[in-house]
Backbone as CSV, one residue per row, in Angstrom:
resi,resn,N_x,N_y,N_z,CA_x,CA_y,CA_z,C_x,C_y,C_z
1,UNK,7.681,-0.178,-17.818,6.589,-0.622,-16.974,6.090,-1.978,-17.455
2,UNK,5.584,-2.737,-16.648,4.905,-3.815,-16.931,3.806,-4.155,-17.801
3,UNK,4.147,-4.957,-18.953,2.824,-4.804,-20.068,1.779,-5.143,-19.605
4,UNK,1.333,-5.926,-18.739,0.076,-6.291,-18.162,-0.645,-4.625,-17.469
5,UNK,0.372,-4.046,-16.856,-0.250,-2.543,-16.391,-0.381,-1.138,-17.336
6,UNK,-0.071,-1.672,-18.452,0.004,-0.421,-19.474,-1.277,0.142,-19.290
7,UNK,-2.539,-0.367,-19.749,-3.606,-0.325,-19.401,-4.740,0.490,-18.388
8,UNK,-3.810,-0.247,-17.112,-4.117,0.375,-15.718,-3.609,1.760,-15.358
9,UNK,-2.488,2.046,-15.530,-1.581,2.647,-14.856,-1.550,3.959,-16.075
10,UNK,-1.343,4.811,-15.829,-0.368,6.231,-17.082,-0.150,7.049,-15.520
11,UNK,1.301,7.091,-15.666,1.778,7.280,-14.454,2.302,8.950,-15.129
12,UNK,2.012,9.655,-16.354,2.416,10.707,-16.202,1.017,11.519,-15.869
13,UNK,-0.046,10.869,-16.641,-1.581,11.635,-16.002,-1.372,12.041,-14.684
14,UNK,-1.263,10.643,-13.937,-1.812,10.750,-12.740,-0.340,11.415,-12.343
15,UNK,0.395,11.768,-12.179,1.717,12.692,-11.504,1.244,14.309,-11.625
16,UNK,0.698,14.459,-13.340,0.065,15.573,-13.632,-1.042,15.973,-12.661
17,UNK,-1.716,15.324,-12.701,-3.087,15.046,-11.651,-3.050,15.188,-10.658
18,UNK,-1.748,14.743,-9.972,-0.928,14.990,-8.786,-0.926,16.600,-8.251
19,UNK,0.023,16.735,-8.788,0.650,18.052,-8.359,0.881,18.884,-9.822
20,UNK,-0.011,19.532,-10.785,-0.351,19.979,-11.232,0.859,20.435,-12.520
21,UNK,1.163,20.991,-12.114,2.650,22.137,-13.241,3.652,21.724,-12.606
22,UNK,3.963,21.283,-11.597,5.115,21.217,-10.521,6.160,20.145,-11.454
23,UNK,7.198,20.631,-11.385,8.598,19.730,-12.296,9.488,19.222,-10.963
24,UNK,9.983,18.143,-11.171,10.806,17.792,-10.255,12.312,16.600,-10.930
25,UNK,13.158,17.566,-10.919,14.823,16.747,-11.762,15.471,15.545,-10.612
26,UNK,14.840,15.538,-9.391,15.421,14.498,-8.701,15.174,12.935,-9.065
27,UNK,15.879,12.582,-8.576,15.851,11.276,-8.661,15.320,10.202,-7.443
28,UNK,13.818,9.710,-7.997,13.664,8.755,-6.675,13.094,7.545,-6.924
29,UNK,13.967,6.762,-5.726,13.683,5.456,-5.786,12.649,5.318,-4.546
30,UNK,11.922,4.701,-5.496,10.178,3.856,-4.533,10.578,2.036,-4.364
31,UNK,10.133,2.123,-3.206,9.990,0.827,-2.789,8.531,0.484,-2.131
32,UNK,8.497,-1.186,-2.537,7.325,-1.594,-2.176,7.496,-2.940,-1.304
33,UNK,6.853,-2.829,-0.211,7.243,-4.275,0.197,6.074,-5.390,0.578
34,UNK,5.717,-6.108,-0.019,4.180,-6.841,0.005,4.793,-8.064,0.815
35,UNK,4.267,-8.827,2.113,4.373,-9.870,2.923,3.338,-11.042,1.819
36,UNK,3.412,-12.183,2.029,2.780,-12.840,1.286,2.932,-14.552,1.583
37,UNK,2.085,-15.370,2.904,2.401,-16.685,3.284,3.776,-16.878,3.515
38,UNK,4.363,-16.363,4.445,5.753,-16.413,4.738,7.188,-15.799,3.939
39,UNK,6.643,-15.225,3.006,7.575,-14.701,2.004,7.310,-12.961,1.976
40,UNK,8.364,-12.077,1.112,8.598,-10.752,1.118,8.408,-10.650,-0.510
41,UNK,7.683,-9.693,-0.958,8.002,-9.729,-2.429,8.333,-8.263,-2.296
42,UNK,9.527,-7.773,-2.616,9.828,-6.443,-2.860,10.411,-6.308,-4.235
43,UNK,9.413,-4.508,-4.831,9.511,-3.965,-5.527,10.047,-2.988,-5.772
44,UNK,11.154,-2.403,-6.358,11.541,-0.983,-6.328,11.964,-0.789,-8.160
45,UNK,11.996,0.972,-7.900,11.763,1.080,-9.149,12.751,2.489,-8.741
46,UNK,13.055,3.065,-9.604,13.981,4.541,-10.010,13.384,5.415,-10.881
47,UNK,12.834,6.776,-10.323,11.999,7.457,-11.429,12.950,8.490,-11.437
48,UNK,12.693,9.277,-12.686,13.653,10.482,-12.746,12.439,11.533,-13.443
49,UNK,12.283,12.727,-13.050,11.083,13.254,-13.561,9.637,12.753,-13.609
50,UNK,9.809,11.967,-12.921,8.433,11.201,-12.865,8.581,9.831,-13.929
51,UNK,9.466,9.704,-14.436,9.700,8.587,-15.319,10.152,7.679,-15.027
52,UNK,9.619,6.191,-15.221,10.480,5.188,-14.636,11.689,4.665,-15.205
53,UNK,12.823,4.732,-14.835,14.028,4.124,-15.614,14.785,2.710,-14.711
54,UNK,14.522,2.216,-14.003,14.852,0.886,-13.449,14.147,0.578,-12.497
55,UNK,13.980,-0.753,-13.062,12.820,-1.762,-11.864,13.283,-2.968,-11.584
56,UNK,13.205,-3.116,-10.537,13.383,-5.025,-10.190,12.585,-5.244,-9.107
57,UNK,12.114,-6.257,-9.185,11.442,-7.148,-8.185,12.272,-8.493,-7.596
58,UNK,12.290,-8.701,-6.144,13.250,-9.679,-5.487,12.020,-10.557,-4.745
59,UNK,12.632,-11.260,-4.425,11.655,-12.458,-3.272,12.411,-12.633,-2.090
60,UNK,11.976,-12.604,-0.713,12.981,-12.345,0.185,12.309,-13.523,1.309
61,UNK,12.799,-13.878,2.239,11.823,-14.522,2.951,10.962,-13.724,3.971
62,UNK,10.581,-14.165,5.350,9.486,-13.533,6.060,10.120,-12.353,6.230
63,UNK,9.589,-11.375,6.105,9.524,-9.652,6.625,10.781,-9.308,7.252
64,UNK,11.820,-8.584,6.585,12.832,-7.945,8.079,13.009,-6.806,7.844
65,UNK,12.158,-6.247,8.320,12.077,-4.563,7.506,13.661,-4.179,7.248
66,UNK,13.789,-3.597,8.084,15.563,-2.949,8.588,16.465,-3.612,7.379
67,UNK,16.393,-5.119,7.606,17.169,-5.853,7.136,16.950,-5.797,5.463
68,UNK,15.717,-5.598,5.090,15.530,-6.042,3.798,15.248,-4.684,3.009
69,UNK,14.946,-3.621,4.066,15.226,-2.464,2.865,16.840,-1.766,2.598
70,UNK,17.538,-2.116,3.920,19.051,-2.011,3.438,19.444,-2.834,2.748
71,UNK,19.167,-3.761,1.937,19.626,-4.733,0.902,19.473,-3.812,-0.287
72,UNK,17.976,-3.867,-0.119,17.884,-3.002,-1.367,18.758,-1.574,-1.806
73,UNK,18.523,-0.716,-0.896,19.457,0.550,-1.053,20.573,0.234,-1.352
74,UNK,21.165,-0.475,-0.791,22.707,-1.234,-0.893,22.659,-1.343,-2.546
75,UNK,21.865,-2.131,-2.912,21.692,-2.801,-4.202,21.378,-1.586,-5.054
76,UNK,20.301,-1.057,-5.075,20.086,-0.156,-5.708,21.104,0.793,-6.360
77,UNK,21.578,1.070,-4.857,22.929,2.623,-5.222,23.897,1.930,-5.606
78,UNK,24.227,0.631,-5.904,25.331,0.078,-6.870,25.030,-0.052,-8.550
79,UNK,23.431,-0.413,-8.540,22.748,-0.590,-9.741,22.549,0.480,-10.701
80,UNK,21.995,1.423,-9.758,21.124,2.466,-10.311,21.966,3.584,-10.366
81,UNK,23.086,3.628,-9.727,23.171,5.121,-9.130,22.994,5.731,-7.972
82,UNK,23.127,7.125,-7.828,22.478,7.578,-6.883,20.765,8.133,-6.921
83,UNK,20.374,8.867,-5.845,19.375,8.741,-5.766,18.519,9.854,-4.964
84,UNK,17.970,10.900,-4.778,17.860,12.121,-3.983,16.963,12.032,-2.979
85,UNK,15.990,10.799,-3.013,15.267,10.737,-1.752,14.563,9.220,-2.107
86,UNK,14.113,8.803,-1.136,13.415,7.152,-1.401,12.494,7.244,-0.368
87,UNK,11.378,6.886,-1.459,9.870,5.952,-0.453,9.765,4.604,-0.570
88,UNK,9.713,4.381,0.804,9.159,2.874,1.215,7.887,2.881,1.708
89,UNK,7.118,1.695,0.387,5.252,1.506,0.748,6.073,0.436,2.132
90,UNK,5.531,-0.005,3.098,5.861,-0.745,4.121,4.423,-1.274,4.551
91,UNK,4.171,-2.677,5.043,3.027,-2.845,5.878,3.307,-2.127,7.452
92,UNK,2.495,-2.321,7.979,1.796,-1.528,9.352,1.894,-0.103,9.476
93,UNK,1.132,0.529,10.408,1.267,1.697,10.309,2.118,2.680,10.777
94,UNK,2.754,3.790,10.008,3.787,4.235,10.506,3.270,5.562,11.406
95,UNK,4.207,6.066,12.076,3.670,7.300,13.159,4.986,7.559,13.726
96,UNK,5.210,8.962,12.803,6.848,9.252,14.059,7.803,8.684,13.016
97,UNK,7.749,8.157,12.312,8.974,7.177,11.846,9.188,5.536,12.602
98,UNK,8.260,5.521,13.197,7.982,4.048,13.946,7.257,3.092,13.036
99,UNK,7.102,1.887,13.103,6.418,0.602,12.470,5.705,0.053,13.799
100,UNK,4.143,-0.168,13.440,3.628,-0.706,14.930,3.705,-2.142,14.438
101,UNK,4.534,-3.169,13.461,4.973,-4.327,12.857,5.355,-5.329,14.234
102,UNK,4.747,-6.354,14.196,5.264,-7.499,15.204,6.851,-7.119,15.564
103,UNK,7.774,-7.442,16.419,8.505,-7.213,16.884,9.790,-8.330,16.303
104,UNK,9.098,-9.406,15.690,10.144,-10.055,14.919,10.450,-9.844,13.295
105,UNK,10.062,-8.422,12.868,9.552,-7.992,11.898,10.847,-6.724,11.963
106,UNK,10.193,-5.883,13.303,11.021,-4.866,12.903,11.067,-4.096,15.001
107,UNK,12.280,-3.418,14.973,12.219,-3.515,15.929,11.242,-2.117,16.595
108,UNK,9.943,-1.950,18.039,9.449,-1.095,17.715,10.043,0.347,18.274
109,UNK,11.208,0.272,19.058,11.380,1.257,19.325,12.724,2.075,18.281
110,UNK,12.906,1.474,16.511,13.564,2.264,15.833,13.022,2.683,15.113
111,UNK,13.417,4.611,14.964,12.966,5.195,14.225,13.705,4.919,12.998
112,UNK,12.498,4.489,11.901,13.194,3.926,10.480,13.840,4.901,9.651
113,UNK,12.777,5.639,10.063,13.081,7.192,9.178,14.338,7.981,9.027
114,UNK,14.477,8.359,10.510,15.423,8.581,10.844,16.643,8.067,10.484
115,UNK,16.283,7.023,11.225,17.780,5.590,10.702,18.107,5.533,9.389
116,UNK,17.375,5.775,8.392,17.578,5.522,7.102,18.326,7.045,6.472
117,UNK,17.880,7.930,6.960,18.521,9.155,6.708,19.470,9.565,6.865
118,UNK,19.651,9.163,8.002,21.311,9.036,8.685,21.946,8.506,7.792
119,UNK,21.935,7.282,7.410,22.570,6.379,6.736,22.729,6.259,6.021
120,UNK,21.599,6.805,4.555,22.174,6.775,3.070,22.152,8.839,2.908
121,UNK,21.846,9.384,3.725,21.807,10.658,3.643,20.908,11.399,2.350
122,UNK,19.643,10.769,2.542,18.685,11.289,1.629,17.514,11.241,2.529
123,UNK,16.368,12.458,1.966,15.055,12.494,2.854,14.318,10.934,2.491
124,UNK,13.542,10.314,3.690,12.801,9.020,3.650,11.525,9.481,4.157
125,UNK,10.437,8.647,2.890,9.380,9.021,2.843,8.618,7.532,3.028
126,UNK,8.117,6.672,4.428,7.849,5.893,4.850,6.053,5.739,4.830
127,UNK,5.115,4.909,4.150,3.724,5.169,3.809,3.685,3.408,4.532
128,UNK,2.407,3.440,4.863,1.962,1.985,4.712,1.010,1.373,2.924
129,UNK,1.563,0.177,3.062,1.635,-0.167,1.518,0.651,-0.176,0.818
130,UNK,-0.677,-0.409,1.762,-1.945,-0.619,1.261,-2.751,1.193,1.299
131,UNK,-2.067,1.738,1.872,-2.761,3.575,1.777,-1.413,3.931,0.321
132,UNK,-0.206,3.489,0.196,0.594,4.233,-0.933,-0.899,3.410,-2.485
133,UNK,-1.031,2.135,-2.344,-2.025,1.853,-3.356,-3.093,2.265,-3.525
134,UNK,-3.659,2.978,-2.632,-5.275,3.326,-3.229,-4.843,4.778,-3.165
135,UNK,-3.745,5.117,-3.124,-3.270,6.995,-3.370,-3.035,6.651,-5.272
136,UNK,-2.146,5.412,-5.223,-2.192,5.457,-7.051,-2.955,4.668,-7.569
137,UNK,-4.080,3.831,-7.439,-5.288,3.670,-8.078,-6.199,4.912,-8.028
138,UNK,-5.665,5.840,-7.266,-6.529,7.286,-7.340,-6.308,7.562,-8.285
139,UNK,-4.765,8.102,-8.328,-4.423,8.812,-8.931,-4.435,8.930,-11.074
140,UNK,-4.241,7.443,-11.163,-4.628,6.792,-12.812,-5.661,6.811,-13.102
141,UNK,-6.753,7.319,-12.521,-8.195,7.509,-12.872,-8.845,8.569,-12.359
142,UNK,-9.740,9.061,-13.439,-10.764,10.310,-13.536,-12.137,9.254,-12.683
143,UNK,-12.784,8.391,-12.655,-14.231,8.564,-12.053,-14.745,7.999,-10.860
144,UNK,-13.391,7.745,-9.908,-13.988,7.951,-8.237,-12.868,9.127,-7.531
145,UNK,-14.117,9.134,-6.523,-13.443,9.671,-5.537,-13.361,9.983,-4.145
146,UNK,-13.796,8.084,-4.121,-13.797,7.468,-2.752,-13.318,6.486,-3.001
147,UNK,-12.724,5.969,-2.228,-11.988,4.940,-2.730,-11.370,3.922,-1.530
148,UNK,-11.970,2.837,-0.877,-11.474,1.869,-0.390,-11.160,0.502,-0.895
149,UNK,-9.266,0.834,-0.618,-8.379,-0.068,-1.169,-7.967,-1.272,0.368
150,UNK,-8.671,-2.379,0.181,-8.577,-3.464,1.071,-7.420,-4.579,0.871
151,UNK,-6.668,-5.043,1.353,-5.542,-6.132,1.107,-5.308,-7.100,1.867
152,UNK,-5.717,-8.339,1.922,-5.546,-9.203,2.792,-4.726,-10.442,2.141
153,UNK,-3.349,-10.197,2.114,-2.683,-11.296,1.556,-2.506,-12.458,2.219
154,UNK,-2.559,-13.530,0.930,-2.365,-15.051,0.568,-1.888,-15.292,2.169
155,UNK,-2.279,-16.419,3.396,-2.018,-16.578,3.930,-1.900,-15.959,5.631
156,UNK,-2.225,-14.818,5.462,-2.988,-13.711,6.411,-4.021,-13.709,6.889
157,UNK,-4.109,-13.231,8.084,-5.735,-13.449,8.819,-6.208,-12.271,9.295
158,UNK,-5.226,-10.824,9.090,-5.383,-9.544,9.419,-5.197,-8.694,7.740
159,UNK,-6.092,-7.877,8.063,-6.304,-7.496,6.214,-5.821,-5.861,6.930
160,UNK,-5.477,-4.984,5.728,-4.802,-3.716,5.686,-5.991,-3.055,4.911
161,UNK,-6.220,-1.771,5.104,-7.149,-0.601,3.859,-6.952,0.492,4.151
162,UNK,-6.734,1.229,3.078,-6.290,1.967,2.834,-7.323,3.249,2.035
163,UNK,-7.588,4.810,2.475,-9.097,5.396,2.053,-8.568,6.318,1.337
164,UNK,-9.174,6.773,0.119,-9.160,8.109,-0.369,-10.639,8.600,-0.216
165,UNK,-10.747,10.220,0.026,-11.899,10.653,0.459,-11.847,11.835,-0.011
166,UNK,-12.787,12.252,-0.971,-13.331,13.094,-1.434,-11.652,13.567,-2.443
167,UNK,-11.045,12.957,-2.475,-10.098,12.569,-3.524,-8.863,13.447,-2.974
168,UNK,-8.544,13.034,-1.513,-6.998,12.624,-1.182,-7.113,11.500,-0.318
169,UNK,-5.621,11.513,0.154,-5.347,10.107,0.764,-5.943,11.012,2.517
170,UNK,-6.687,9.727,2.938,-7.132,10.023,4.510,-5.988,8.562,5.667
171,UNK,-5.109,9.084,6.129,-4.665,8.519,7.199,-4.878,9.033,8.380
172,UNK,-5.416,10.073,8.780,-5.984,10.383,10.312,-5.099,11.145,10.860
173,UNK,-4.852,11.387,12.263,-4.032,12.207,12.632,-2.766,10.940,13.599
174,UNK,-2.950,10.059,13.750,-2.399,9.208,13.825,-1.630,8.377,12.712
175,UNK,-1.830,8.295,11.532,-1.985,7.408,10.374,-2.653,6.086,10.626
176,UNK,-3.161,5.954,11.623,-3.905,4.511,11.453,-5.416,4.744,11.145
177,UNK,-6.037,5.675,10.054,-7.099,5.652,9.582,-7.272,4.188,8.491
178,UNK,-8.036,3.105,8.719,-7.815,2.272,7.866,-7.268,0.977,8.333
179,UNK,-6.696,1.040,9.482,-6.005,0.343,10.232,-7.157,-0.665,10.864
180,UNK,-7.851,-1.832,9.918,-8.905,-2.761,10.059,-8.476,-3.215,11.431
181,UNK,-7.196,-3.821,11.595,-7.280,-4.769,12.341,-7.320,-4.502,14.235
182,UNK,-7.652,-3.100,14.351,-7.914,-3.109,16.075,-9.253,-3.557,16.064
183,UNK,-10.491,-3.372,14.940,-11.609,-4.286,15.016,-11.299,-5.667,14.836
184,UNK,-10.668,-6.145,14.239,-10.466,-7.487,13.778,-10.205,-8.611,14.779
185,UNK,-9.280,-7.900,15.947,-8.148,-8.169,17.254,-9.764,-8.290,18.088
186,UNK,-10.774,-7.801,17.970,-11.725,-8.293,18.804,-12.986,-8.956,18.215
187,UNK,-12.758,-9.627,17.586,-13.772,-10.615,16.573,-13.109,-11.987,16.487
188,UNK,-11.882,-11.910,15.876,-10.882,-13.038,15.472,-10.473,-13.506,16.642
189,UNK,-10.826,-14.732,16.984,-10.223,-15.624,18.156,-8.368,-15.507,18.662
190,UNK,-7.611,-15.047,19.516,-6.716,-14.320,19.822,-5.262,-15.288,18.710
191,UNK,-5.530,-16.521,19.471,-5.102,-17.791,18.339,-4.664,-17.317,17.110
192,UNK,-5.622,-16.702,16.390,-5.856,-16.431,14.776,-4.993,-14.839,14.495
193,UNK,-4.981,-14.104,15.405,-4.599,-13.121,15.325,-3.310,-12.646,14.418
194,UNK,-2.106,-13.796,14.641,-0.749,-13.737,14.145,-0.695,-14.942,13.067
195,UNK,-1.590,-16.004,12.298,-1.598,-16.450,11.652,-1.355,-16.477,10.719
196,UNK,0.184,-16.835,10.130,0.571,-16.444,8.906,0.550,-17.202,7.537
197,UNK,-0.327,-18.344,7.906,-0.308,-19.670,6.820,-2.100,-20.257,7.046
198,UNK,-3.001,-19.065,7.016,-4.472,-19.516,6.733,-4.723,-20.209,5.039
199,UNK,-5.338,-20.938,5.002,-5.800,-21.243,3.405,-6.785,-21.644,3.271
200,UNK,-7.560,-21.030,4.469,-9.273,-21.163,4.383,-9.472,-19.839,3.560
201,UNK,-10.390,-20.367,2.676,-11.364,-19.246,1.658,-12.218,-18.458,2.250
202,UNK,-12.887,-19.457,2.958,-14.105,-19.240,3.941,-13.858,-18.492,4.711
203,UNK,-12.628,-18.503,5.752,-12.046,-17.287,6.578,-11.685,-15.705,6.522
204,UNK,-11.582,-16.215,4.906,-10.852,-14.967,4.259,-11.811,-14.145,3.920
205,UNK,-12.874,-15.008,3.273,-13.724,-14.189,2.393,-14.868,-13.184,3.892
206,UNK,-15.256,-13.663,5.346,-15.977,-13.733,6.662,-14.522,-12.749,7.227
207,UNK,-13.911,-12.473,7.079,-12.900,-11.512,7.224,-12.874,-9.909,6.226
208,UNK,-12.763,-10.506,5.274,-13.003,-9.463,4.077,-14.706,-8.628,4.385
209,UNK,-15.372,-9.517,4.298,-16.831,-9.165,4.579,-17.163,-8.298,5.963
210,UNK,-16.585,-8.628,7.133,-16.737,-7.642,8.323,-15.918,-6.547,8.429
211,UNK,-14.870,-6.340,7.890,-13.748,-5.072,7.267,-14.268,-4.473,6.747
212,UNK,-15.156,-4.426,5.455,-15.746,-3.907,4.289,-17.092,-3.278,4.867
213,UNK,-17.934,-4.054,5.437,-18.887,-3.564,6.131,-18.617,-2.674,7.522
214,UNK,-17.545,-2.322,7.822,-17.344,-1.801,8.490,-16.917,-0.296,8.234
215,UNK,-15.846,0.020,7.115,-15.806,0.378,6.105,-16.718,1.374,5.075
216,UNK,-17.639,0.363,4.901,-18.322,0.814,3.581,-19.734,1.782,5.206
217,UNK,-19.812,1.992,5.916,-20.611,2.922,7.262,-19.982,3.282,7.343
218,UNK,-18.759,3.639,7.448,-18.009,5.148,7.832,-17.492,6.014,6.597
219,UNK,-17.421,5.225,5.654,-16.836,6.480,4.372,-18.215,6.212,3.065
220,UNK,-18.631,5.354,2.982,-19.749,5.267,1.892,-18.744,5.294,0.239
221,UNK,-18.383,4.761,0.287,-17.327,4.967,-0.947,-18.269,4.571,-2.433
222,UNK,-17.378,4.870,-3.473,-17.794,4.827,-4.601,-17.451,3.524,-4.820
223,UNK,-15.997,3.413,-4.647,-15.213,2.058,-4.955,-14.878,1.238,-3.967
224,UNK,-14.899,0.550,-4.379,-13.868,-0.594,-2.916,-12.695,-1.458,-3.940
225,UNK,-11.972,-1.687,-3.917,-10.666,-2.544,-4.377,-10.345,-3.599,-3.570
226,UNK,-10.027,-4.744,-4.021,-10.211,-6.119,-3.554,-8.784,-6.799,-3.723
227,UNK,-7.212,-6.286,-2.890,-6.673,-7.157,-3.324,-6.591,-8.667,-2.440
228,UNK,-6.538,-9.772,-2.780,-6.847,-10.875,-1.862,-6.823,-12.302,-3.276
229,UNK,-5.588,-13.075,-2.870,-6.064,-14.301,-3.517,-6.841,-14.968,-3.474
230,UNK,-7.456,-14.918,-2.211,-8.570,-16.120,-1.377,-9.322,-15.344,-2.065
231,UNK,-9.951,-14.426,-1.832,-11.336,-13.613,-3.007,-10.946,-13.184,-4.142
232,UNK,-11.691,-13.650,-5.058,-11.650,-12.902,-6.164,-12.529,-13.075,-6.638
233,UNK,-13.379,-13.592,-5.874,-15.107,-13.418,-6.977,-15.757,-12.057,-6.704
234,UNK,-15.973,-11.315,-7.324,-16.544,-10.241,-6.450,-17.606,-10.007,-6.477
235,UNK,-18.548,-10.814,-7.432,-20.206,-11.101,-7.140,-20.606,-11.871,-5.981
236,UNK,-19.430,-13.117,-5.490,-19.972,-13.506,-4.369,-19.789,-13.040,-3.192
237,UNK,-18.218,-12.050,-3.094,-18.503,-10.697,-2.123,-19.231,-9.543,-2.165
238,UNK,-20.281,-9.637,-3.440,-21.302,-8.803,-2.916,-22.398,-9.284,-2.221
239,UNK,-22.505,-10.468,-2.668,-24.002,-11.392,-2.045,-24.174,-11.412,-0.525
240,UNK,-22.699,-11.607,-0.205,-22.370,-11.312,1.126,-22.474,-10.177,2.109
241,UNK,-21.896,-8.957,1.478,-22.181,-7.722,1.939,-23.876,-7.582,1.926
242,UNK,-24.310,-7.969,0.434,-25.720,-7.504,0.536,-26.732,-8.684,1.536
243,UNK,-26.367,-9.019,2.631,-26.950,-9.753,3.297,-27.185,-8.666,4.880
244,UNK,-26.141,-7.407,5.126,-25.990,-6.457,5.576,-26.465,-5.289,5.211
245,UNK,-26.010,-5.192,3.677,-26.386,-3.460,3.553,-26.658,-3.807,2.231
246,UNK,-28.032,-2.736,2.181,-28.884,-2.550,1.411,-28.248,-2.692,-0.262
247,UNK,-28.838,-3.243,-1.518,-27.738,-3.415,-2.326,-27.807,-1.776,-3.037
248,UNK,-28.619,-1.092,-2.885,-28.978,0.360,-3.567,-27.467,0.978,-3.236
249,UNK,-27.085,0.661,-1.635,-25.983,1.566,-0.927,-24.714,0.505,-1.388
250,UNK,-24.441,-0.312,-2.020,-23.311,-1.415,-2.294,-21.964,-0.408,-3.509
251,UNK,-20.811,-0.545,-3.078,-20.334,0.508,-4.314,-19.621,-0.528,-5.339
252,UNK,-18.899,0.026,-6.307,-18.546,-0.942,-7.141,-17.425,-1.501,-6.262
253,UNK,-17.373,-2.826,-7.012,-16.073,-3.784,-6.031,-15.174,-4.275,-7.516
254,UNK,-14.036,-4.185,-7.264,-12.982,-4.566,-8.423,-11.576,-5.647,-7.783
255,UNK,-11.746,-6.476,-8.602,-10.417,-7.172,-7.794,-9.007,-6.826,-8.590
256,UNK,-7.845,-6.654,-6.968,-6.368,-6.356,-7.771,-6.136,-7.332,-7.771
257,UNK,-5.305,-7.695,-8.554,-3.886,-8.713,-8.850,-2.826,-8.279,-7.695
258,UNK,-1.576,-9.157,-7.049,-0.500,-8.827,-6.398,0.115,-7.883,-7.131
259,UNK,0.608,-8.263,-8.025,0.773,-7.455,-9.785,0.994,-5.941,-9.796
260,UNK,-0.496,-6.158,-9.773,-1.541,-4.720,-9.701,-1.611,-3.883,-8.807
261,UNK,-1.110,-4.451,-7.473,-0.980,-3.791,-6.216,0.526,-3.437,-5.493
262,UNK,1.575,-3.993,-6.621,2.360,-3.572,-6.186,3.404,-2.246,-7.516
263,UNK,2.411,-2.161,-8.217,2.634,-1.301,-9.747,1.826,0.011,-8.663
264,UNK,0.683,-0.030,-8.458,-0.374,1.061,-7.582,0.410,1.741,-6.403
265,UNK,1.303,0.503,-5.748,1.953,1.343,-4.600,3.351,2.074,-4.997
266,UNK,3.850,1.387,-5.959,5.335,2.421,-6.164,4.567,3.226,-6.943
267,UNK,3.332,3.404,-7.185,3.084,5.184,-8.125,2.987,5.569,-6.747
268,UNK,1.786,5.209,-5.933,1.502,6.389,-5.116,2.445,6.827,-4.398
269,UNK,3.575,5.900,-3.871,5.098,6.244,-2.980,5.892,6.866,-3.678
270,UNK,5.608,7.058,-5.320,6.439,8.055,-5.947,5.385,9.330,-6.059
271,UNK,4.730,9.702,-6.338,3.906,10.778,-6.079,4.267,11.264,-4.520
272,UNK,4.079,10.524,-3.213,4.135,11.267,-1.934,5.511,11.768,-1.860
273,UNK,6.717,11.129,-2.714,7.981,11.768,-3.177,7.986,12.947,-3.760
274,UNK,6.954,12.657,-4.178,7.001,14.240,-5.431,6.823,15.280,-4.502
275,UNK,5.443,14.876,-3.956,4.788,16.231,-2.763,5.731,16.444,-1.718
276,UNK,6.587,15.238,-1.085,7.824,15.868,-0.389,8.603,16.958,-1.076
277,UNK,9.014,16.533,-1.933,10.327,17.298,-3.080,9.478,18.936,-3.153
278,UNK,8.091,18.716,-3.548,7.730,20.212,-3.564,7.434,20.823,-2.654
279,UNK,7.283,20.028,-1.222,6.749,20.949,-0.005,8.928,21.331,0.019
280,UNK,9.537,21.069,-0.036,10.554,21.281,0.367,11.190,22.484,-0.977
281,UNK,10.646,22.658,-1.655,10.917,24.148,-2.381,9.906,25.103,-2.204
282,UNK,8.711,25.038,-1.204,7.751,26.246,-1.084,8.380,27.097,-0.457
């Protein structure tokens, strides 16, 4: 694991924490795929028992889902071995095995899931990237258990969040619990909507701030998580919020690193592996 996350992360607690006594001998590979000002940063890693035994991180260019997680598998099952089931953290929200992802991204009428199963012949466990991270910033820590995990990457004008509530993951009956941006799509000038090269602060931070407050009235959280290059002050995103809501009701605010958020999502996409692997021996 990454020495900067030693710290953050004890990925056997939180597995323990997880799913309790439950043992699992398979082998799975987690993937993470973070968009970032025109670029792909994907992460994957190989756990065996919950242990990590190979990681690499690639740089890919703009988003091709399809395209860029069969690289990896490709790569992987030459690297690593084989492999008994794989999660992909993915941006947008999934439903069905669908991606509701721009259309030059990924296409919307393939089921990924599916497709991927077919094809390397292992179960696929498909999360959106910013709900697999605040499932494993849950999970590495004992003292919340509310938890809104926000992500609005470098160059983006539509931010992702992701809720734990009352200490599991809440995606809705749809999975688009969290899914900021159908508010966003009517605030943000239509223009701005698909903007993939913003480097206003000011935008980001008046973006971050109406998400959060939006947010922080429907779940009341303990935490909020801040990943976002454009913010990282998080006293002056409170000054902001507290111009709205009362500072008594304000919860703690912490900023991630990219780093940090993409270590958070291959735990939690290996944990929702785990809970696959064990709903499939009950």
């Amino acid at each position: 694991m990454c020495q900067i996350m030693q710290e953050l992360i004890d990925e056997d607690r939180a597995i323990a924490k997880a799913l309790g006594e439950i043992k699992s001998r398979e082998r799975i590979l987690a993937l993470v795929l973070m968009p970032f000002a025109g670029r792909t940063r994907i992460a994957y890693r190989l756990y065996e028992q919950g242990t990590p035994l190979k990681a690499e991180t690639v740089i890919k260019g703009r988003l091709d889902v399809r395209k860029d997680i069969e690289d990896i598998l490709d790569t992987a099952a030459c690297r690593f071995g084989p492999y008994d089931i794989v999660g992909i953290a993915t941006p947008g929200s999934v439903w069905q095995g669908h991606l509701d992802l721009d259309s030059t991204m990924v296409d919307p009428e393939l089921d990924l899931a599916g497709y991927l199963e077919e094809r390397y012949g292992v179960p696929a466990v498909i999360t959106n990237n910013v709900n697999a991270a605040a499932l494993g910033f849950y999970a590495q820590q004992d003292k919340y258990r509310n938890i809104v995990f926000l992500s609005l990457p470098r160059g983006y004008s539509i931010c992702g969040m992701g809720l734990v509530l009352d200490g599991r993951l809440h995606q809705g009956c749809h999975n688009i619990a969290g899914e900021i941006k159908y508010l966003l799509y009517s605030i943000l000038p239509q223009e701005e909507w698909y903007q993939h090269h913003l480097t206003d602060r000011t935008k980001s931070l008046e973006t971050i701030d109406v998400s959060l407050r939006a947010a922080l009235a429907m779940t009341d959280p303990e935490l909020v998580c801040v990943r976002s290059e454009m913010v990282t002050d998080m006293e002056v995103l409170r000054q902001k919020l507290a111009a709205y809501i009362p500072e008594k009701y304000l919860p703690n605010l912490q900023h991630i690193r990219d780093d940090e958020m993409s270590e958070l999502a291959l735990l939690g996409q290996m944990i929702l592996c785990l809970e696959k692997l064990a709903e499939g021996e009950a």
